[in-house]
ROTI-683457 format. One line per 4 residues: number of its first residue (from 1); their letters; for each residue x, y, z of C-alpha. Coordinates in steps of 0.2 Angstrom, whole numbers, plus 5000, padded with zeros to 4 digits. Layout:
REM ROTI-683457
NUM> A> X,Y,Z ~ ... .
//
This chain:
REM ROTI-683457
1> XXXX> 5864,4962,4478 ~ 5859,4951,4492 ~ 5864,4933,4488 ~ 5852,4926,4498 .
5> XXXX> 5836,4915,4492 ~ 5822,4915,4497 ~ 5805,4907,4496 ~ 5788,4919,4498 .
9> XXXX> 5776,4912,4511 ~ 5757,4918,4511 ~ 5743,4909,4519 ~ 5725,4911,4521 .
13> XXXX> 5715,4901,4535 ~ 5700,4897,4530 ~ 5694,4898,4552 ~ 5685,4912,4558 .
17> XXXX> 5700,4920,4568 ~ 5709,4924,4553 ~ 5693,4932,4542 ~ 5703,4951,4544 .
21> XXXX> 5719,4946,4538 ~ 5725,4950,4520 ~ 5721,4938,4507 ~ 5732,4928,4497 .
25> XXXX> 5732,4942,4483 ~ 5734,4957,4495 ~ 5747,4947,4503 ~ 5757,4944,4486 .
29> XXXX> 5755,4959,4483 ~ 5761,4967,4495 ~ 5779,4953,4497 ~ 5782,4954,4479 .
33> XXXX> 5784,4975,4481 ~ 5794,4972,4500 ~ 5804,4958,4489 ~ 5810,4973,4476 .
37> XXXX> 5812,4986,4488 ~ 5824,4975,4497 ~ 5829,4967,4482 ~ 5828,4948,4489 .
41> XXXX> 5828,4934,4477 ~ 5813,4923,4476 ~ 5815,4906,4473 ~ 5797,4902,4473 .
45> XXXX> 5779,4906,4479 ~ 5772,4895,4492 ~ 5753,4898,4496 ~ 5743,4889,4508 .
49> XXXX> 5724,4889,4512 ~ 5725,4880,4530 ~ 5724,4884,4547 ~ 5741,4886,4559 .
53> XXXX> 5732,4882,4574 ~ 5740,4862,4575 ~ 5754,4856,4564 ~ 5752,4847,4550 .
57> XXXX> 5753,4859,4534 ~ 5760,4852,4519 ~ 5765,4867,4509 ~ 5775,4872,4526 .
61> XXXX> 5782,4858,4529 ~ 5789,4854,4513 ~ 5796,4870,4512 ~ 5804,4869,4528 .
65> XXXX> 5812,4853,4521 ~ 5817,4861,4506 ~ 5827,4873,4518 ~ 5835,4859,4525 .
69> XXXX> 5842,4851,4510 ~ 5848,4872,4505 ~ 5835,4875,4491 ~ 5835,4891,4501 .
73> XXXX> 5840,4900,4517 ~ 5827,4913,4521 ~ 5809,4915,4521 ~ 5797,4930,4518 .
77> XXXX> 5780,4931,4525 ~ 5769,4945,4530 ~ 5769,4942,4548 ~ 5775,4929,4560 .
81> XXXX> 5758,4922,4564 ~ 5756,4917,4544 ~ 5771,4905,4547 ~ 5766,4898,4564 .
85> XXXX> 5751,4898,4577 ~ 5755,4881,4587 ~ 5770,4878,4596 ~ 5778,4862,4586 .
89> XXXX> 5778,4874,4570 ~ 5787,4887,4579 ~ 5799,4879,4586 ~ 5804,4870,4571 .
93> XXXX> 5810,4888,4563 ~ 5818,4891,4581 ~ 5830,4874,4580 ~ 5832,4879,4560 .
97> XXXX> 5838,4896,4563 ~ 5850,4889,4577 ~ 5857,4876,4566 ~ 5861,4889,4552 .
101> XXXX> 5849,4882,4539 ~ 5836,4896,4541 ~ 5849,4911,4538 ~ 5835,4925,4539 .
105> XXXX> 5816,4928,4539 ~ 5808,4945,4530 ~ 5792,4953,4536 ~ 5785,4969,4531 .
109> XXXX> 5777,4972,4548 ~ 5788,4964,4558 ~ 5809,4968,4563 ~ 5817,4952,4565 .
113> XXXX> 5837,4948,4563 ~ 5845,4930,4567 ~ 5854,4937,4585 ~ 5848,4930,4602 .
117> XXXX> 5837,4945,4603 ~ 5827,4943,4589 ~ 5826,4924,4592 ~ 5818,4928,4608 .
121> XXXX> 5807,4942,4599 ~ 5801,4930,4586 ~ 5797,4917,4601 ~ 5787,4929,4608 .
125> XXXX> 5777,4930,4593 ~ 5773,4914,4591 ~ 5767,4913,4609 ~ 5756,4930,4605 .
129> XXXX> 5750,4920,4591 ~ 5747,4905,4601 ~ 5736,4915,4615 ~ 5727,4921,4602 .
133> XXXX> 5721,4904,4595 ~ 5721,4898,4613 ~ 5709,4913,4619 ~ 5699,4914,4604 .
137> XXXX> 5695,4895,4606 ~ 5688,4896,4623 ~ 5678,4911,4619 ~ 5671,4902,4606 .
141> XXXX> 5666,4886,4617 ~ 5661,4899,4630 ~ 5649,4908,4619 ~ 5642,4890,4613 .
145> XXXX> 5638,4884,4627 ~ 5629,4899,4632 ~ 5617,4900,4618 ~ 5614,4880,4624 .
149> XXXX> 5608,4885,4640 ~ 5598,4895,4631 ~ 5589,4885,4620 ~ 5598,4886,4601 .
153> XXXX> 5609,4874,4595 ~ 5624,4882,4589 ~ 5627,4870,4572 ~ 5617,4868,4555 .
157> XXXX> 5601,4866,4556 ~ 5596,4848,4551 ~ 5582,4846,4537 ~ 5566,4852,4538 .
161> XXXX> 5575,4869,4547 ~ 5583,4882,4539 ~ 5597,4893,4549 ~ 5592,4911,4550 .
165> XXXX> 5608,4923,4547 ~ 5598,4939,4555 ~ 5591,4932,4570 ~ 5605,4919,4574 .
169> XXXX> 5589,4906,4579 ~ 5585,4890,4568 ~ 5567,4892,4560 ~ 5556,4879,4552 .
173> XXXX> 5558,4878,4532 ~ 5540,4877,4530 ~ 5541,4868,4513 ~ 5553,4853,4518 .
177> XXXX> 5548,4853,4535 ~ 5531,4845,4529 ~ 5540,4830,4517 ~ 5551,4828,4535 .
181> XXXX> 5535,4824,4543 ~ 5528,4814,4530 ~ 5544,4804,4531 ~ 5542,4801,4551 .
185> XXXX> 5524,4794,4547 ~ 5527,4785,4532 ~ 5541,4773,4544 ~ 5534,4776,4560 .
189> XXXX> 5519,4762,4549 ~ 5531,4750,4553 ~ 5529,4743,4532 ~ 5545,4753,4526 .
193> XXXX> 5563,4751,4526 ~ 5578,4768,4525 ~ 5578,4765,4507 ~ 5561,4767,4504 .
197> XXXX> 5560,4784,4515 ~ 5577,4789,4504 ~ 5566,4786,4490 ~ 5551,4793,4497 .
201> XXXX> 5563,4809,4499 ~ 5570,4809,4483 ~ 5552,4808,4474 ~ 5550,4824,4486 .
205> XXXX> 5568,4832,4479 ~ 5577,4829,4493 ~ 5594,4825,4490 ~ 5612,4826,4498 .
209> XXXX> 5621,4841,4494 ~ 5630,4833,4478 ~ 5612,4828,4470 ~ 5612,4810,4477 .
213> XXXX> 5599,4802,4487 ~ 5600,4801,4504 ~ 5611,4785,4513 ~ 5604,4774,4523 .
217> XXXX> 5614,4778,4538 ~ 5611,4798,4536 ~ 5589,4791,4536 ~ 5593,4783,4550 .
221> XXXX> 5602,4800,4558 ~ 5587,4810,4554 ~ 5574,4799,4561 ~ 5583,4795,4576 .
225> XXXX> 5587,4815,4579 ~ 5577,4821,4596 ~ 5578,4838,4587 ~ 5560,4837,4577 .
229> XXXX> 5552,4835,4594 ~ 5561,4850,4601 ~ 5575,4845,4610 ~ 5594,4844,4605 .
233> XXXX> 5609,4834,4608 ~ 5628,4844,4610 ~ 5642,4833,4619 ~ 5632,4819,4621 .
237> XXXX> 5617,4828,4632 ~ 5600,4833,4626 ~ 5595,4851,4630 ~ 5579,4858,4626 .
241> XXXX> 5577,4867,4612 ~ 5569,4887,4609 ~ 5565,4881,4591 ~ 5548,4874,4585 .
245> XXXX> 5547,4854,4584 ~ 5538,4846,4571 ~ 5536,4830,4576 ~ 5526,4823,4589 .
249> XXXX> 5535,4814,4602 ~ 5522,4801,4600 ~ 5525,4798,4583 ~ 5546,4798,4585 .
253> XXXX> 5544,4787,4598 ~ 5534,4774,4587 ~ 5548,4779,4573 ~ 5563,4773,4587 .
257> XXXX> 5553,4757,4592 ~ 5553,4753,4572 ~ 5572,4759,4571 ~ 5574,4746,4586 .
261> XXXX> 5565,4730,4577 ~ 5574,4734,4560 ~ 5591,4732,4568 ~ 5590,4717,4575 .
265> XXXX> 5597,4702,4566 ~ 5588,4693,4555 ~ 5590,4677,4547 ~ 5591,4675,4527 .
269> XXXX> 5577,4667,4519 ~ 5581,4659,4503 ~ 5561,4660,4497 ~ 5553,4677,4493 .
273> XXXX> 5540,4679,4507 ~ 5522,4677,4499 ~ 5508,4690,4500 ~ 5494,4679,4513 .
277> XXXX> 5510,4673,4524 ~ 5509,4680,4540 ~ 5489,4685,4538 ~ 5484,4667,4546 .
281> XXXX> 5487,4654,4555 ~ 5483,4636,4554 ~ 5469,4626,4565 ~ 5483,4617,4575 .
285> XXXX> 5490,4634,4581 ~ 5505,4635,4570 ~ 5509,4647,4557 ~ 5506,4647,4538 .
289> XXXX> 5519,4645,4524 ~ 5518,4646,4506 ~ 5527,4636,4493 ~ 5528,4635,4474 .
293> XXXX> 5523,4621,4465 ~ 5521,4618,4444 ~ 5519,4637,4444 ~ 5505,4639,4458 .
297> XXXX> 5508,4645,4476 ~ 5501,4635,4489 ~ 5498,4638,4508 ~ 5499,4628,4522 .
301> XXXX> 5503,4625,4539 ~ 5522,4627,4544 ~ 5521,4611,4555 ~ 5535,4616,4566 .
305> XXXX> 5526,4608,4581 ~ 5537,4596,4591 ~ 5522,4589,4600 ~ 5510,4588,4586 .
309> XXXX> 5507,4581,4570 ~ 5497,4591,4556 ~ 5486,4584,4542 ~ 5477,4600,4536 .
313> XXXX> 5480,4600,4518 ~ 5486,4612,4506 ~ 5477,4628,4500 ~ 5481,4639,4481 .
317> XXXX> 5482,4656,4482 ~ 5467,4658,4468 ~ 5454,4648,4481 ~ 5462,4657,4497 .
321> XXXX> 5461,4674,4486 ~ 5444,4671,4485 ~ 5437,4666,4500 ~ 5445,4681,4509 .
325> XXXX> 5436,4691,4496 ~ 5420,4684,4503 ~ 5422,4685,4521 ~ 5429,4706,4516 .
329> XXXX> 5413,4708,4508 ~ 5402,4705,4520 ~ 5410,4718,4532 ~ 5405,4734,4518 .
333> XXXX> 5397,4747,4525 ~ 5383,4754,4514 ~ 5386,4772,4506 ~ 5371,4780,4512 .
337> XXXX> 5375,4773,4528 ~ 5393,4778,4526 ~ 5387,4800,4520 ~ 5376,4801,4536 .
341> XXXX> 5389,4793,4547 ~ 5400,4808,4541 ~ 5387,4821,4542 ~ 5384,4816,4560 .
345> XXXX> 5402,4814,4565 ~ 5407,4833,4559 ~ 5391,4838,4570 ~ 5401,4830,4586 .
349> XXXX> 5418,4838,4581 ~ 5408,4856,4582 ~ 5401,4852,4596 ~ 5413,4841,4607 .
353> XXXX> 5421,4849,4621 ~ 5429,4841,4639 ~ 5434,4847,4656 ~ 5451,4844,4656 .
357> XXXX> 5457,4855,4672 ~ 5460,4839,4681 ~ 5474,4833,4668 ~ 5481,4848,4664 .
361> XXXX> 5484,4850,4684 ~ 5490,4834,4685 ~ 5501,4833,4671 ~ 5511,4852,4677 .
365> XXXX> 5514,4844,4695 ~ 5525,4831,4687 ~ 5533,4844,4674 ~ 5537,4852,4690 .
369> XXXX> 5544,4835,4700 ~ 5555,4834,4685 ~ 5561,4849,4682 ~ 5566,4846,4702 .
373> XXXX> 5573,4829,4700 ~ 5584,4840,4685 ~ 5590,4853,4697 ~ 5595,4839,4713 .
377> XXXX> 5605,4828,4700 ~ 5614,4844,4692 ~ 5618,4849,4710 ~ 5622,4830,4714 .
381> XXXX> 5636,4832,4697 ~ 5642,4848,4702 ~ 5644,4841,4722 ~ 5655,4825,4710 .
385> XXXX> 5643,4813,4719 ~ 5645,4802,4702 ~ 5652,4800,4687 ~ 5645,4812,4671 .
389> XXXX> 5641,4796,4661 ~ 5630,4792,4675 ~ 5624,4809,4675 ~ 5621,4813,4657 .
393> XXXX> 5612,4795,4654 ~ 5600,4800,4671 ~ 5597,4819,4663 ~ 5594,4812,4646 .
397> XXXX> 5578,4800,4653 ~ 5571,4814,4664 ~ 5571,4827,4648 ~ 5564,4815,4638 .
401> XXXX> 5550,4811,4651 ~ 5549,4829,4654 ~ 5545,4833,4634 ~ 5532,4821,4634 .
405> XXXX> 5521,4827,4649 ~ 5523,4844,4640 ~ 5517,4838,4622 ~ 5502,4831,4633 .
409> XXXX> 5497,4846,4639 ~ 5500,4857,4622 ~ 5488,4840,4613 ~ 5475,4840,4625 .
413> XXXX> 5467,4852,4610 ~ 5469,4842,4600 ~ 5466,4826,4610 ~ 5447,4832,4613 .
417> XXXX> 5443,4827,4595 ~ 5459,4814,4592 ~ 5445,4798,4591 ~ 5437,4810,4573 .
421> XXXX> 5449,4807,4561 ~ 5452,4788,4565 ~ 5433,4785,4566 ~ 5431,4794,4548 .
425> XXXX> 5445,4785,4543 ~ 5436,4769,4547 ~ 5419,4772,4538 ~ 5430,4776,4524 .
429> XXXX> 5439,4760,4523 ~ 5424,4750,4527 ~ 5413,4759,4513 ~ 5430,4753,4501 .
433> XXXX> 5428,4735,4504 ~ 5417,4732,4489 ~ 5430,4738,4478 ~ 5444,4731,4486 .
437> XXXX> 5436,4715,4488 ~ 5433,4715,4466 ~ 5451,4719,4462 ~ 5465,4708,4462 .
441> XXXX> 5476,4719,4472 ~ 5482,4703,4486 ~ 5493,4713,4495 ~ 5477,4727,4499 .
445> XXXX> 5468,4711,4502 ~ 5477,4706,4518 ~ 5479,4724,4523 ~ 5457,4725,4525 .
449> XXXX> 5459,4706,4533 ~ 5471,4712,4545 ~ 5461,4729,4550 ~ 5444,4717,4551 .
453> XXXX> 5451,4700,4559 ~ 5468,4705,4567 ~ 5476,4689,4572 ~ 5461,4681,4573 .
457> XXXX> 5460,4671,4554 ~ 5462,4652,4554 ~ 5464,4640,4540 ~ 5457,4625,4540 .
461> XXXX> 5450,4609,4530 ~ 5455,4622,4514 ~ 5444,4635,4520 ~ 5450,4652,4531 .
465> XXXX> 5437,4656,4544 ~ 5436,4671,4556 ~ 5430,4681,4572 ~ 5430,4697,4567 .
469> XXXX> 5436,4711,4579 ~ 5423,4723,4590 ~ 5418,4736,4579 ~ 5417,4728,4563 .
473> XXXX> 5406,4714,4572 ~ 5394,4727,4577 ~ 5394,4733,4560 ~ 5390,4716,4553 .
477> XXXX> 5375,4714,4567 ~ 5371,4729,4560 ~ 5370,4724,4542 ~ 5360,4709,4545 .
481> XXXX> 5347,4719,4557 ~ 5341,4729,4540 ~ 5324,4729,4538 ~ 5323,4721,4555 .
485> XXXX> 5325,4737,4564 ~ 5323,4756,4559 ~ 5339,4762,4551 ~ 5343,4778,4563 .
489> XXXX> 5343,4765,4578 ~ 5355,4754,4568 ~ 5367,4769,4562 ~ 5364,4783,4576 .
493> XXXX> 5368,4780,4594 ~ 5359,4787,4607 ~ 5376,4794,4615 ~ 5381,4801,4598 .
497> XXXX> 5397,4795,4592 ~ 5410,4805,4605 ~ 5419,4793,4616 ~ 5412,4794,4637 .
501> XXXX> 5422,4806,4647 ~ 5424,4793,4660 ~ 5434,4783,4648 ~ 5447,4797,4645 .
505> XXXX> 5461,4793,4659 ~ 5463,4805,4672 ~ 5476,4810,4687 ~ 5469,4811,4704 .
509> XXXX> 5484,4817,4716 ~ 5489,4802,4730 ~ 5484,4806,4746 ~ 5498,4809,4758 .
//
């Protein structure tokens, strides 16, 4: 009867190098019959469901220490590599053997006996072992960065993309992909914050992967990732990407400018901000405040002026509310205006159509320049001219630039008719004025004031006057002209509705 103990040792990584190694069960298995055979007492079963390749395992470690302290003074595994793939951890059961704590090891498919022989025979298989991580890991990295030069990002797929199993390529998830999008216009407005978007998301059912809603700092990950528009960061450099953006770079821009604004410092204010502050400003150039007084709000001028001293008087909410009411009102457009304006504008998106040959030529030359300027500043890296922080924040701008000249080109479509939607959009809202001027909504109030008067309402002696802005100026010359004029010369132009080609910007090559 061997008089030795012994603990039983079986581990399962949970890496990729080890997926056709024996599981724990086959493993048990198979020591619990080599334990009988050889009839070696077991002190206990140790498993452990950790990689080898650096040191740091519990289960191992603590048995280890159990040897030292003479719990036991041999160990059975199914193979050295199950005990060991680093060279700390090997070593370790080197020096125990040599200082007599470790008496013996067991494996079924491995010979080993505590001589200077076998010593050097187990080293040798924990250096086999350690090649094997060492190799497989730079194959790995090898094979990653490969599929980045060639356009796929070798991670998980962010939302709004789905990873494809077959293919090995990242596809568009068509259904979250479009609540993504949504997301990216909804901040890009500039009028929410992360939590709204996280709530936007959740009211969407998207939620992390333990049903919560999303954080503020993983919103802000995804609206600041350059992978919706096609592109792709790994080690800190953005690559272009083979999978399909859904984002504009257009609107992700807007979307960093916002990200930018919202992370600047701000200082608290101890009053709630009121609805019409911010909407106007008072006849002596400053800004207008809001205050709360025996349970009305009141407006008035912020008198911060060093050089000037203000007298205009107070304002309540109830006469402001109206009086913006009135001056919305008047800016309506009239419904059977508003149907023939529609009619007429789908007639010009049938039939609009522009040369664009000059700004497609134009816009290639300086993808080409760039992808140039890419080619001398990688051979300028590889020559060690200057430093890879240099390099990479260099590459990083002319990608970006480069992904914009290219989105030009694939919108010019799209660009042809660009002024349809925003000029519908406008008879829309100005055939809803009516409606919002009769309702009590404030905050919808301001946002028609805004769109009509931009920064150009001032408040003075109690009463908010305005100059209204281009086209709503023309629609109001047009409103008092009724009956004065025939109504197709007030509603049709002669040039139709399409913008001039001469006012669409165009590239003429510099002379040399």
């Amino acid at each position: 009867m061997n008089e030795q103990k012994f603990f039983l040792y079986a581990r399962k990584s949970t890496d990729v190098e080890d997926k056709q190694v024996l599981s724990i069960e086959a493993q048990i298995t198979e020591l619990r019959a080599f334990a009988k055979l050889e009839r070696l007492e077991i002190v206990e079963e140790l498993i452990e469901k950790k990689s080898a390749k650096i040191p740091g395992r519990l289960i191992f470690n603590s048995m280890l220490e159990r040897i030292e302290n003479g719990e036991a003074s041999g160990i059975l595994s199914w193979h050295p590599d199950r005990l060991a793939r680093n060279s700390v951890d090997g070593g370790r059961i080197i020096y125990l053997l040599d200082a007599g704590n470790l008496l013996s090891l067991k494996f079924p498919q491995f010979w080993f006996e505590s001589t200077p022989q076998g010593k050097f025979m187990l080293n040798i298989a924990f250096g086999q072992s350690k090649y094997y991580i060492d190799s497989l890991s730079e194959n790995t990295k090898r094979g990653l960065r490969q599929k980045v030069r060639t356009g796929i990002y070798p991670g998980v797929a962010p939302l709004g993309y789905l990873n494809d199993f077959r293919t090995k390529n990242i596809v568009v998830d068509k259904k979250k992909a479009l609540i993504v999008k949504k997301a990216f216009v909804l901040y890009a407005q500039g009028n929410s914050r992360l939590e709204d978007i996280s709530h936007f998301l959740a009211k969407h059912n998207v939620f992390s992967r333990k049903g919560q809603p999303l954080k503020k700092d993983r919103i802000s990950f995804l609206l600041s990732n350059p992978f919706y528009v096609g592109l792709f960061k790994y080690g800190k450099e953005i690559y272009e990407g083979k999978h399909q953006p859904i984002i504009s770079k257009k609107i992700f821009d807007s979307v960093q400018e916002v990200l930018k604004e919202r992370g600047r410092p701000r200082k608290n204010k101890q009053n709630n901000p009121k609805v019409f502050c911010g909407l106007l400003k008072c006849s002596c150039g400053m800004a207008i405040t809001a205050e709360k007084q025996k349970g009305h709000i009141y407006y008035r001028c912020s008198r911060k002026s060093k050089t000037t001293k203000c007298v205009e008087p107070f304002v309540r909410e109830e006469e402001l509310d109206r009086q913006l009411s009135d001056l919305i009102q008047k800016f309506s457009l009239k419904k059977n205006w508003a149907d023939k304006m529609l009619l007429m504008l789908e007639k010009d998106k049938t039939d609009s159509a522009q040369n664009s040959f000059v700004f497609v030529q134009e816009a290639k030359k300086k993808i080409e320049i760039l992808k140039s300027k890419l080619q001398r500043l990688l051979d300028a890296y590889l020559e060690k001219d200057f430093e890879r922080e240099i390099y990479l924040e260099k590459k990083n701008l002319f990608m970006l630039e480069k992904k914009s000249w290219e989105e030009k080109i694939s919108n010019l479509e799209q660009k042809r008719i660009g002024w349809v939607e925003p000029f519908a959009k406008w008879i829309k809202e100005a055939e809803n004025l009516p409606k919002i001027a009769r309702e009590s909504n404030l905050l919808a109030k301001k946002v028609a004031a805004k769109e009509i008067f931009g920064s150009n309402l001032i408040l003075t002696a109690r009463q908010a006057r305005a100059k209204p802005q281009k086209q709503w100026r023309f629609l109001q010359i047009a409103t008092e002209k009724i009956g004065k004029k025939s109504e197709s010369l007030l509603t049709v132009p002669r040039m139709g509705f399409e913008p001039m080609i001469s006012r669409m910007r165009t590239w003429r090559p510099r002379p040399d």
